[in-house]
C-alpha positions in Angstrom: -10.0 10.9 13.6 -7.3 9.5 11.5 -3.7 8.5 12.7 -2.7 11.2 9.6 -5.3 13.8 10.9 -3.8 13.6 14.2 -0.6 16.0 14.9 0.8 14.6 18.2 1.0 11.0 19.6 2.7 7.8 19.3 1.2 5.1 16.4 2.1 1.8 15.6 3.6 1.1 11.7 5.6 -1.2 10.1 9.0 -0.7 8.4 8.6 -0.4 4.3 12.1 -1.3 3.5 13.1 -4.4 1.4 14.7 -6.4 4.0 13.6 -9.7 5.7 13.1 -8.3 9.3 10.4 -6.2 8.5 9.8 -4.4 12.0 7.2 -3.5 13.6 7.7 0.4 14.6 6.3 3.5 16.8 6.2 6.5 15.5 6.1 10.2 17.3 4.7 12.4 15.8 4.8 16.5 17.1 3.1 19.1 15.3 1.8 16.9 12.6 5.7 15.4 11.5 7.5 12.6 12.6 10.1 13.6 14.9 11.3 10.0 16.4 10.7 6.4 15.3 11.1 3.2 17.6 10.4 -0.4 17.7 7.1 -1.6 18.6 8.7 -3.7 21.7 5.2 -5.9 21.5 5.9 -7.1 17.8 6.8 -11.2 18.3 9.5 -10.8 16.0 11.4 -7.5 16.2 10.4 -6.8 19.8 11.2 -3.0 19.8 14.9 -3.2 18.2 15.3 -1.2 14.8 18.2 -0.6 12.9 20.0 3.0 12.3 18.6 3.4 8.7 15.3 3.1 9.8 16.0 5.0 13.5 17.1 7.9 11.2 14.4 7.8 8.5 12.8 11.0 9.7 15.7 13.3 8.1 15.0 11.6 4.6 11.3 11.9 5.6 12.1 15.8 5.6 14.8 16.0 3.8 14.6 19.5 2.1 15.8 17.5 -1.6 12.3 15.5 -1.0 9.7 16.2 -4.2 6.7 18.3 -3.8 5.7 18.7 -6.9 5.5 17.2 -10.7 8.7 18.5 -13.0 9.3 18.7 -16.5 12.9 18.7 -17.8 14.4 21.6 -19.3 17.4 20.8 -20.0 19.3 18.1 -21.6 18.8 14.3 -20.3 21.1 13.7 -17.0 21.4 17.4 -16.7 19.2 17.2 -13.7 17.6 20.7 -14.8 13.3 20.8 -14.5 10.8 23.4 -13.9 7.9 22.8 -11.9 4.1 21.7 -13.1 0.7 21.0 -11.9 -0.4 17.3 -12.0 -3.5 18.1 -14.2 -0.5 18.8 -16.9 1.4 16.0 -16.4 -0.8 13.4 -16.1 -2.5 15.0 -19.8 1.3 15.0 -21.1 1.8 10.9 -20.7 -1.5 10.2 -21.5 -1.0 12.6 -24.9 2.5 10.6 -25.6 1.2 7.1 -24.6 -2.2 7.1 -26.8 0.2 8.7 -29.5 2.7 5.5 -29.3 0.2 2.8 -28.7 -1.5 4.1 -32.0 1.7 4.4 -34.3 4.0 1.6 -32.5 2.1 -0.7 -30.3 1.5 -0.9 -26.3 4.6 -3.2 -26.4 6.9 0.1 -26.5 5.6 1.0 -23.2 8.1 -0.6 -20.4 7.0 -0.1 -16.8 10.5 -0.6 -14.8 10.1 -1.3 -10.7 11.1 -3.1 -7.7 10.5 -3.3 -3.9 11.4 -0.1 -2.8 8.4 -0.1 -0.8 7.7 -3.4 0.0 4.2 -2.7 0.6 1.8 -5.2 -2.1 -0.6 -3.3 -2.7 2.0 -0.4 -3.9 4.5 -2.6 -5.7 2.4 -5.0 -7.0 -1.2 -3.5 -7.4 -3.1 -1.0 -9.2 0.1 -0.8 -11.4 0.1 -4.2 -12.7 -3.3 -4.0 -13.4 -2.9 -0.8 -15.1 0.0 -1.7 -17.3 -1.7 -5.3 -18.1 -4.9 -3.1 -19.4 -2.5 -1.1 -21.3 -1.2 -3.9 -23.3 2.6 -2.9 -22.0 6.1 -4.5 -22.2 5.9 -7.2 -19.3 9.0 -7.1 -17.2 11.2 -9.8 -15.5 11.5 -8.6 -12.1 14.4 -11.0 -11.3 17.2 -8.3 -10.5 17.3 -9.8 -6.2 16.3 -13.4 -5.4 15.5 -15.1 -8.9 18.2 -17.6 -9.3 18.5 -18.8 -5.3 14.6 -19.1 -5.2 13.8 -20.8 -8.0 17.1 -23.2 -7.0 15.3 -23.5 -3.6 12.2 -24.5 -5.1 13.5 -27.2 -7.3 14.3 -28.9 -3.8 11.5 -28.0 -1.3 8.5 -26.8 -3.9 8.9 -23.5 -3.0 9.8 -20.4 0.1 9.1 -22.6 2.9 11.6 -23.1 5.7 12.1 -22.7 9.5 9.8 -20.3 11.5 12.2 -17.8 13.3 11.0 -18.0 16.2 11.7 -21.5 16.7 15.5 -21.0 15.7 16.0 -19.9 19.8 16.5 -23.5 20.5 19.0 -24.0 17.8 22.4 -25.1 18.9 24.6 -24.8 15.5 23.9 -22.0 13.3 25.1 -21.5 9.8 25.4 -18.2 8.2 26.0 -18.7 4.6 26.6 -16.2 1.8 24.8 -13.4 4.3 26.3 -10.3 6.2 23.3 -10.9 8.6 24.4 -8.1 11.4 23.9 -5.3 8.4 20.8 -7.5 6.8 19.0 -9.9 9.3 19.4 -8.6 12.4 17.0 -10.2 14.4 18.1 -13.7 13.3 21.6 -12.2 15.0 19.8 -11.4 17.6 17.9 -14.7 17.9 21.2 -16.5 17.6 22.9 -14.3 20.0 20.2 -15.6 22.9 21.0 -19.0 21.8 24.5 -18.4 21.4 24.6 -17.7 26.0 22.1 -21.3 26.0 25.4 -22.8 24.0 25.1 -23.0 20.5 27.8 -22.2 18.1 28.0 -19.2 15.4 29.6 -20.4 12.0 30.0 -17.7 9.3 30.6 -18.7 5.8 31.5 -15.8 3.6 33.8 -14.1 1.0 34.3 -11.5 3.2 35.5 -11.0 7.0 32.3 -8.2 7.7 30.5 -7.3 10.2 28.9 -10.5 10.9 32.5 -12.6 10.0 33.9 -10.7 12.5 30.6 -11.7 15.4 31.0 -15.3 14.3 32.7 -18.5 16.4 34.3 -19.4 13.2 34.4 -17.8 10.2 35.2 -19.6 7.3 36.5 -18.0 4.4 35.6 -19.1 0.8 36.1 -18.4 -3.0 33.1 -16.7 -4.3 31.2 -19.0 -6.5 32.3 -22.1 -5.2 29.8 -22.9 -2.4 27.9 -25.5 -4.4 31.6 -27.5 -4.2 31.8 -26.5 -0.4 28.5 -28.5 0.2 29.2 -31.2 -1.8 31.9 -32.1 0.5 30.0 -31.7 3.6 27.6 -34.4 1.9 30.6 -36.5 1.0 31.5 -36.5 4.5 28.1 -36.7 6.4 27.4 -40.2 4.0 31.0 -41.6 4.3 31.2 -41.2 8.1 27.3 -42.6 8.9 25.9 -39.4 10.2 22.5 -39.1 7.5 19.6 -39.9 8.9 18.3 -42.4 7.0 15.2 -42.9 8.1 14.7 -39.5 7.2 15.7 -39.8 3.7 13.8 -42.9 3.3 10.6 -41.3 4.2 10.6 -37.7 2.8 13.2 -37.4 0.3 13.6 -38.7 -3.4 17.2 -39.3 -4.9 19.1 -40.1 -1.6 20.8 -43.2 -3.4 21.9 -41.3 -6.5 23.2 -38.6 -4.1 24.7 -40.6 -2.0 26.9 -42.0 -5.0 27.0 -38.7 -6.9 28.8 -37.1 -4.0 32.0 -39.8 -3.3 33.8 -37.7 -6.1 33.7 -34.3 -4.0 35.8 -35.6 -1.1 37.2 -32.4 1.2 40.6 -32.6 -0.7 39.6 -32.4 -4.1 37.2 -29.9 -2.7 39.9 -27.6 -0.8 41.4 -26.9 -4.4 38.5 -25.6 -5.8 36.9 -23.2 -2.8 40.0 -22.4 -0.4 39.0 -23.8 2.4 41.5 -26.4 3.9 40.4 -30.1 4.4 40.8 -30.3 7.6 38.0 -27.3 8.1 36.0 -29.2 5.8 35.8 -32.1 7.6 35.2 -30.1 11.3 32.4 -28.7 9.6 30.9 -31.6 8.4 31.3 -33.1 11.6 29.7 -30.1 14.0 26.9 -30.4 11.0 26.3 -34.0 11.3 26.7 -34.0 15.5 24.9 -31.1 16.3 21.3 -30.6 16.6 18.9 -29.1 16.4 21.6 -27.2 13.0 20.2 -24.0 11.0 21.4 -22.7 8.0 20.8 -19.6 6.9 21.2 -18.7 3.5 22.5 -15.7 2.6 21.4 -13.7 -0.9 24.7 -13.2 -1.8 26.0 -16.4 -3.2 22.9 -16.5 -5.8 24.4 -13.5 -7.6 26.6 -15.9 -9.6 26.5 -17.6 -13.2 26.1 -20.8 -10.7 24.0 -19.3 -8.2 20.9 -21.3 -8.5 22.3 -24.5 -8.4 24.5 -23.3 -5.3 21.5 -22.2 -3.4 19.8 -25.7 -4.5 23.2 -27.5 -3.2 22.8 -26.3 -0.1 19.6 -26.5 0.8 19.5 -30.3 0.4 21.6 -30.5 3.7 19.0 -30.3 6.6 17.8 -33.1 4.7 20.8 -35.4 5.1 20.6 -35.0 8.8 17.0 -35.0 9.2 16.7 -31.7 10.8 13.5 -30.8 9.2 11.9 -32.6 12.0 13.9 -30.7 14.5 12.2 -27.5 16.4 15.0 -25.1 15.6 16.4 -26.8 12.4 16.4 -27.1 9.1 17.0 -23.6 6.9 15.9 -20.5 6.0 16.2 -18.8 2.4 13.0 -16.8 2.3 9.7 -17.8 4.2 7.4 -16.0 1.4 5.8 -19.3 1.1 3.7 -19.4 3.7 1.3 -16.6 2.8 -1.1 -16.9 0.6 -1.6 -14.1 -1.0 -4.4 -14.6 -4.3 -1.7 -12.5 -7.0 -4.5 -13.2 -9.0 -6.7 -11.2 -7.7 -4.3 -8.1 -6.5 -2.4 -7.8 -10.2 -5.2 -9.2 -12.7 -3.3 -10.3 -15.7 -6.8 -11.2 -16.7 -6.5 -7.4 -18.2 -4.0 -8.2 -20.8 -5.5 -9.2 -23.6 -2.3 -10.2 -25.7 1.3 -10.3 -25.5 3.3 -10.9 -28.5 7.1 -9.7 -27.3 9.2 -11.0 -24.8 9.3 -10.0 -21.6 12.3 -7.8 -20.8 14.7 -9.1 -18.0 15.1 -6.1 -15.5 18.8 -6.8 -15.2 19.4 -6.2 -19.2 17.9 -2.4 -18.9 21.0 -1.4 -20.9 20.9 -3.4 -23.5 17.1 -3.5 -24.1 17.6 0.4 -24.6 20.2 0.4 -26.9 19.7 -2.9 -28.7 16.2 -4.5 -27.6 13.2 -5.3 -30.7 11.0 -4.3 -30.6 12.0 -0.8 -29.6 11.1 0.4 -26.4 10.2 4.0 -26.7 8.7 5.2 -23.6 10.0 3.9 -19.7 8.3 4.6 -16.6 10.4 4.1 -13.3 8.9 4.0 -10.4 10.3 1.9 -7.0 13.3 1.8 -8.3 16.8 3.7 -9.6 18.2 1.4 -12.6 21.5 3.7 -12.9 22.2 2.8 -9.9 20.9 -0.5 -9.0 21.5 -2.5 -12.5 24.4 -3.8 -14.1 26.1 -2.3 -16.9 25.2 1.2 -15.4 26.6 3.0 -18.2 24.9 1.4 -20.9 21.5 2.0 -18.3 22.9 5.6 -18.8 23.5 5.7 -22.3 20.1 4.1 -23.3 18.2 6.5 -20.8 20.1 9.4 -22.7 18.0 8.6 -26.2 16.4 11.3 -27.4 13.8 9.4 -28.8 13.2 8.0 -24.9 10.1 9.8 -23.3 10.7 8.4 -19.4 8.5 9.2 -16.4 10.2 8.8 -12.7 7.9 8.5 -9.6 10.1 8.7 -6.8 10.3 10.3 -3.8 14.2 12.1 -4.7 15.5 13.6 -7.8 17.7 10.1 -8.6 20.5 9.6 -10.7 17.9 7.7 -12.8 15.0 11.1 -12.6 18.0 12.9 -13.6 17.6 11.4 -17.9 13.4 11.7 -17.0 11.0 13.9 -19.0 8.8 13.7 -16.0 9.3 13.4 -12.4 6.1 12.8 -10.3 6.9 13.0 -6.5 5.9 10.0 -4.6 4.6 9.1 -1.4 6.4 7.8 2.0 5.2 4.5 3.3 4.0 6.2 6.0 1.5 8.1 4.1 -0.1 5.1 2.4 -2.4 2.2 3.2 -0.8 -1.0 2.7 -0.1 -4.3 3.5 3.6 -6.1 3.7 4.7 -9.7 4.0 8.1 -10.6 5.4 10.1 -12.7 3.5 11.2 -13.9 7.2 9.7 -14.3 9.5 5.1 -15.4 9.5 3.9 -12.2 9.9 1.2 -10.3 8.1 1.3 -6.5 8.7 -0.8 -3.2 7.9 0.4 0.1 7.6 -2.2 2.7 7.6 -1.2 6.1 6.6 0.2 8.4 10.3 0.8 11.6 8.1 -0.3 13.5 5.9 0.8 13.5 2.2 4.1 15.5 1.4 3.5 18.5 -0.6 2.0 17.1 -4.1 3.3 13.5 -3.2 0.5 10.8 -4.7 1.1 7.4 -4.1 1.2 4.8 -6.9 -2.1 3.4 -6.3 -3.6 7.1 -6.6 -1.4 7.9 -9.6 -2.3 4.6 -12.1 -5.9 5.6 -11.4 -5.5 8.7 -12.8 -3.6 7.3 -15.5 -6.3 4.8 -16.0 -9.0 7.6 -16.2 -6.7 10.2 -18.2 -6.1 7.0 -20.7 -10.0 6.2 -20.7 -9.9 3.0 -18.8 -13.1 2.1 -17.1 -12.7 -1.2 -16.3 -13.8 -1.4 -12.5 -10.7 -3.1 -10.9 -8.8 0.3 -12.0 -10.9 1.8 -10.0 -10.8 -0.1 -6.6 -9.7 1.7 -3.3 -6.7 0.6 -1.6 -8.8 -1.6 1.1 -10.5 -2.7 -2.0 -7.3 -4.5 -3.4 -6.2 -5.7 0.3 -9.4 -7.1 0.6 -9.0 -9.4 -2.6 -5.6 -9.8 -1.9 -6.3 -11.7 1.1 -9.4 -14.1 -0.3 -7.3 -17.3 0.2 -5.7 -16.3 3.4 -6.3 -17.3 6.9 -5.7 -13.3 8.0 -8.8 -11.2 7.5 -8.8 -7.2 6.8 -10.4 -6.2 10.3 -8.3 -8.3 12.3 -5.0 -6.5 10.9 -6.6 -3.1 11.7 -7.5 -4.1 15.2 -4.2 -5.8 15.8 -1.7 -4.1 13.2 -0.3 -7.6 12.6 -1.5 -11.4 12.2 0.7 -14.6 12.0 0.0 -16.9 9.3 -0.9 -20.3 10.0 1.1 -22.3 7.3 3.8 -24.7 8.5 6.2 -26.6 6.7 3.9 -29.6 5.7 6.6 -32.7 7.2 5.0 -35.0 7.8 2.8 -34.5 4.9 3.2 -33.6 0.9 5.1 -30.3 -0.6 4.6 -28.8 -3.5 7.3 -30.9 -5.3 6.2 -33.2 -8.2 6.8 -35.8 -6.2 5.5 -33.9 -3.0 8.7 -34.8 -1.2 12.3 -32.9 -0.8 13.5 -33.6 -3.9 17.9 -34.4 -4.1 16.9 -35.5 -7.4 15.2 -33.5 -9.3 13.4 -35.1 -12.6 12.2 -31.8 -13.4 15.6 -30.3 -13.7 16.4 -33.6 -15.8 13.6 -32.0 -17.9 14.7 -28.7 -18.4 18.4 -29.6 -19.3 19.8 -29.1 -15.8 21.7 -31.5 -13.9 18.9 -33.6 -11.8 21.4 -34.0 -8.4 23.7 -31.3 -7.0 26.5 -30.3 -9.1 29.6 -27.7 -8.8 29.9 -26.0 -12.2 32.9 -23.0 -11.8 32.1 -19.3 -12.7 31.9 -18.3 -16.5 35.2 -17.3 -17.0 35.1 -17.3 -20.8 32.0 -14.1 -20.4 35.4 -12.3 -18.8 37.8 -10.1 -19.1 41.2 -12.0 -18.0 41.7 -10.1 -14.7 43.2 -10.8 -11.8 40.3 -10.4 -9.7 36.5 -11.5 -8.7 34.7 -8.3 -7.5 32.1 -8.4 -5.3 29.5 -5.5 -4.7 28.2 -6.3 -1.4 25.4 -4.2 1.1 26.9 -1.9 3.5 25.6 -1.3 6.9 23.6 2.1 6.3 22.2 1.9 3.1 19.5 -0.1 1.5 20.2 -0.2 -1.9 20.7 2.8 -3.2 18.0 4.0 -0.3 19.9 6.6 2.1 22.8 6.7 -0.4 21.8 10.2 -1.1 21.0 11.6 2.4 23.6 13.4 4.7 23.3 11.4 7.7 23.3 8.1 6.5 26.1 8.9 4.4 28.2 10.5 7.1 27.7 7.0 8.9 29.3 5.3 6.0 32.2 7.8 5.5 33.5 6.8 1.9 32.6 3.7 -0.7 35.8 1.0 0.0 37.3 -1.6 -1.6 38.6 -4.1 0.6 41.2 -6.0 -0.6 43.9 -8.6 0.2 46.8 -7.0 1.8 49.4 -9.3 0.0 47.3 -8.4 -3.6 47.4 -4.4 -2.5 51.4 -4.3 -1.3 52.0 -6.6 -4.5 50.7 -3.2 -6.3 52.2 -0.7 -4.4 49.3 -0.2 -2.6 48.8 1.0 0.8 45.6 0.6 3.1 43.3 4.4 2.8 45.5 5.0 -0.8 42.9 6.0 -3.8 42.7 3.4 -6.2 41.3 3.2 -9.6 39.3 -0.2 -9.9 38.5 -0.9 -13.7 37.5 -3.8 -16.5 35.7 -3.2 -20.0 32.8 -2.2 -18.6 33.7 0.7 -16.9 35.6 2.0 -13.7 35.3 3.6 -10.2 37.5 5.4 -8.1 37.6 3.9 -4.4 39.8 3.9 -0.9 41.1 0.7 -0.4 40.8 -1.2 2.8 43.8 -3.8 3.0 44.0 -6.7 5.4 43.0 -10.5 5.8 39.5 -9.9 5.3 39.3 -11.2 2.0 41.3 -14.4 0.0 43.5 -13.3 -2.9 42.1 -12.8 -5.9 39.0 -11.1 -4.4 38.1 -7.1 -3.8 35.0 -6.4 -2.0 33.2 -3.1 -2.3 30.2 -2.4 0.1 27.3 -0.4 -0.5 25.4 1.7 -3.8 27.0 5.3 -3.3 25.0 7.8 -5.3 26.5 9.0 -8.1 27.7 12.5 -7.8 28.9 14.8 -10.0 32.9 14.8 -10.3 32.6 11.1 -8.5 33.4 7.3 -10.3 31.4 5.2 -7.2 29.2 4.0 -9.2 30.1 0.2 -8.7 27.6 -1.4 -11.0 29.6 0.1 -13.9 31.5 -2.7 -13.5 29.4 -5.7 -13.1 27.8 -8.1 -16.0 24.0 -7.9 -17.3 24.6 -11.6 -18.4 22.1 -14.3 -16.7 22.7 -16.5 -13.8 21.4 -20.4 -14.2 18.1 -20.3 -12.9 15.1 -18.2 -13.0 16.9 -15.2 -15.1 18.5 -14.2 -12.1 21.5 -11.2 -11.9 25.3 -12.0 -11.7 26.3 -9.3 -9.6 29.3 -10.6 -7.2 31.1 -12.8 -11.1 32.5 -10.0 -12.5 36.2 -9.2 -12.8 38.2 -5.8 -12.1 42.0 -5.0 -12.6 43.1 -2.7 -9.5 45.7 0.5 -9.9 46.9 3.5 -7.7 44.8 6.0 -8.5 46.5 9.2 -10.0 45.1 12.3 -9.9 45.0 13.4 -13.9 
């Protein structure tokens, strides 16, 4: 019998949410439903400890505003008002439009629109990339989350390779750069915290005094977008006081010469001006970096939301170099470890199926503008993983583009989102829980398989089901449209060392890849690359450089707003259920308290926070938490009716400096008292 066909017992899963821990979990189920969900305390990794969203993920599980069934708007886009349907229609409807538009305007005004919010492969990458590549659709730039910083990262190690967790125990310094790990990373915390009682030390570097500022040693405050400049002057410091490792350099790095010169004009002083942080700081971090071993930075995905986030994720990265800590159990960094598995995308998405593409692809984080402005015209959107309204910039060109009426959308989701709300058709999804997947941590090595432990919600169809029906209703019969799901894991796993049956007997596999030092990375010139000749190349500067924000792309306001994650939401994920919201009380801005009395504001006044782009109504949150010149919301609150939370009304759809990446956290907002009209 089935885990799903079972209704009472305890089952192992894994945790579908886009975030690097990626538990392993046991789930108790009574009566056929999940009524509790704890760690698996035998996963390696995660041994047994979960966070809240994910300890309360049976009430949105059940939550009574889940979809059943397929809907069909009735009334006008955004309205939110549908009537219910059988699938049989819907699935004839789309088909009907689609054939309709590919005949009379090309498959190129079909855009598919998604993200990880499952982070299962075989869901978010699968049958629907083969399905929209047979169709002839739109391609999309799915850069909206780690573009910039990993494609920075790669132009110095060859790709997502860094340090394996578990080795990060023995680890005496740790460096937590750009991420609010407590609410994000968890684990590593937790990793650190053990090493932290064996006498390491906990440095925080962040534009904001959170959750994990506030758990820190030292906590080092910062201007946003100025981390490249904060590196730089480490590197200044580490050459001009003897602590590289040179034999290191010599052996397994390229451009240590040129650096070494490049970096004698960002001495701590010159570098104090620019990022805040006082000399003196500078150098005792330079000097606890350069003295301590085995040193781990972990960068955070924060600082890559910049116009200079790629090169500051490059800049930093090049510092376990200097110090040889590569070679050190316990050292080196960690930005993502997707690396290491080998996953044949090849074979799971088969671009194979698309025979030609003449336009563009669109980059996710321009929805808006592609709407209202884009050629050729897109003219029919399917969502699905994803709520754009809420989750890309510009939101209220997203909203006003969605509003067309010559727009026919389809939203497969599991909720009726701000984003279903402008859809023609809502299909209800499946939970992770009710699929077969696989999922990759973008942490820590291991591979893991969720089978489905219950049975489908109501009508729910997952998206593997769904583009097969799509494929047949469209009269696809090409045969990788109509593989099963075990099918597709099976061929997604032909170049890796972890085979099908050993996931299902053991729910979870490590994979075997190491960081290849000794030995050749996938750099041109298979070493870590300081200089980069393919940069050179491409028009970028070849060696670590601090270029400021974009100021000229901004409104002249006094302040640099940062979105950042909250503690019980994921996203938008849990932004629209009771208890996860009750945990977060109301969206904040948190602000300087020398900026907010400068106003006449008062910490838990209501304050209007506003540029050309838009506006939102917060509570502000005064205190030292932040420098001047810097507000810090935390968290995408759904977007009620008779609210203005809707933070990424205010933030830029322009392009950060590598790999088409968003610019989230270089926006800039005027702040007022809020008065009630």
């Amino acid at each position: 019998m089935t885990m799903a066909a079972q209704t009472d017992g305890v089952f192992r899963s894994v945790c579908s949410l886009d975030c690097p821990d990626q538990c392993g979990l046991l789930v108790h189920k009574a009566g056929g439903k999940i009524v509790r969900i704890d760690g698996d305390p035998d996963h390696p990794v995660t041994k047994g400890n979960i966070c809240n969203k994910v300890r309360h993920m049976p009430e949105r599980l059940y939550d009574p505003k889940r979809l059943q069934y397929p809907l069909k708007r009735v009334g006008t886009k955004g309205e939110g008002r549908f009537e219910r349907i059988g699938w049989d229609e819907a699935i004839a409807t789309i088909a009907e439009r689609w054939k309709a538009l590919i005949r009379d305007e090309g498959p190129e005004s079909i855009l598919p629109y998604s993200f990880y919010g499952n982070m299962g492969l075989i869901n978010a990458e699968g049958m629907d990339r083969r399905f929209f590549h047979r169709l002839g659709a739109r391609q999309l730039d799915r850069t909206i989350c780690n573009a910039a910083g990993s494609q920075g990262y790669r132009y110095t190690m060859g790709g997502s390779f860094g340090t394996d967790p578990e080795d990060t125990i023995h680890a005496k310094l740790f460096v937590f750069w750009g991420v609010n790990a407590v609410s994000t990373n968890m684990h590593q915390v937790a990793i650190a915290e053990k090493a932290r009682k064996n006498g390491a030390t906990i440095v925080v570097i962040d534009v904001h005094k959170n959750q994990t500022g506030r758990w820190a040693d030292w906590f080092i405050p910062i201007r946003p977008g100025t981390d490249a400049a904060l590196a730089l002057a480490l590197m200044h410091v580490l050459f001009a006081e003897g602590m590289t490792d040179e034999s290191f350099l010599a052996s397994h790095t390229v451009g240590s010469e040129e650096l070494r010169e490049h970096v004698k004009a960002y001495d701590p002083e010159t570098a104090a001006g620019i990022t805040g942080v006082p000399a003196e700081d500078i150098y005792r971090l330079a000097r606890l970096y350069g003295s301590v071993s085995p040193s781990l930075i972990r960068i955070g995905n924060g600082l890559q939301h910049h116009d200079n986030g790629g090169m500051a994720v490059r800049t930093i990265s090049c510092l376990p170099a200097l110090t040889g800590q590569w070679q050190v159990k316990g050292g080196g960094a960690i930005k993502s470890n997707s690396g290491y598995f080998e996953i044949d995308s090849f074979a799971l998405q088969r671009p194979d199926l698309l025979r030609q593409a003449s336009a563009p692809p669109v980059n996710m984080n321009r929805l808006g503008r592609e709407l209202l402005e884009g050629a050729p015209r897109v003219r029919s959107l399917f969502v699905y993983g994803c709520n754009p309204v809420v989750v890309a910039p510009e939101a209220n060109k997203v909203k006003a583009g969605l509003a067309r009426d010559d727009l026919f959308t389809v939203v497969h989701d599991l909720f009726l989102t701000e984003t279903a709300a402008y859809a023609d058709l809502v299909l209800p999804a499946t939970s992770s829980f009710e699929n077969t997947d696989i999922y990759t941590s973008y942490w820590h090595l291991y591979m893991q398989l969720q089978q489905p432990v219950i049975e489908r919600y109501g009508e729910a169809k997952s998206n593997t089901e769904l583009f097969r029906l799509l494929a047949e209703a469209m009269g696809y019969d090409d045969a990788p449209l109509r593989d099963s799901d075990e099918e597709m894991i099976r061929q997604a796993l032909g170049r890796e060392s972890i085979r099908y049956e050993e996931l299902v007997e053991n729910h979870y596999a490590k994979v075997g890849a190491r960081l290849p030092l000794p030995g050749k990375l996938p750099t041109p010139s298979g070493k870590i690359e300081l200089y980069s000749r393919q940069m050179a190349d491409r028009g970028l500067p070849p060696l670590p450089t601090y270029t400021p924000l974009n100021a000229e792309a901004e409104e002249a306001l006094p302040f640099v707003f940062i979105p950042g994650p909250n503690h019980h939401f994921l996203n938008s994920t849990f932004s629209n259920n009771e208890k996860h919201v009750t945990f977060e009380k109301t969206p904040k801005l948190h602000m300087n308290r020398a900026d907010a009395e400068a106003r006449g504001i008062w910490d838990g006044d209501r304050i209007r926070v506003w540029n050309g782009r838009g506006e939102c109504v917060l509570t502000v949150a005064s205190g030292d938490g932040v420098l001047p010149g810097v507000v810090v919301s935390q968290g995408l609150w759904a977007d009620a009716p008779g609210t203005k939370r809707l933070v990424n009304a205010l933030t830029p759809d322009r392009l950060a400096d590598m790999g088409g990446g968003a610019v989230f956290f270089s926006g800039r907002v005027d702040v007022e008292k809020y008065e009630e009209s």
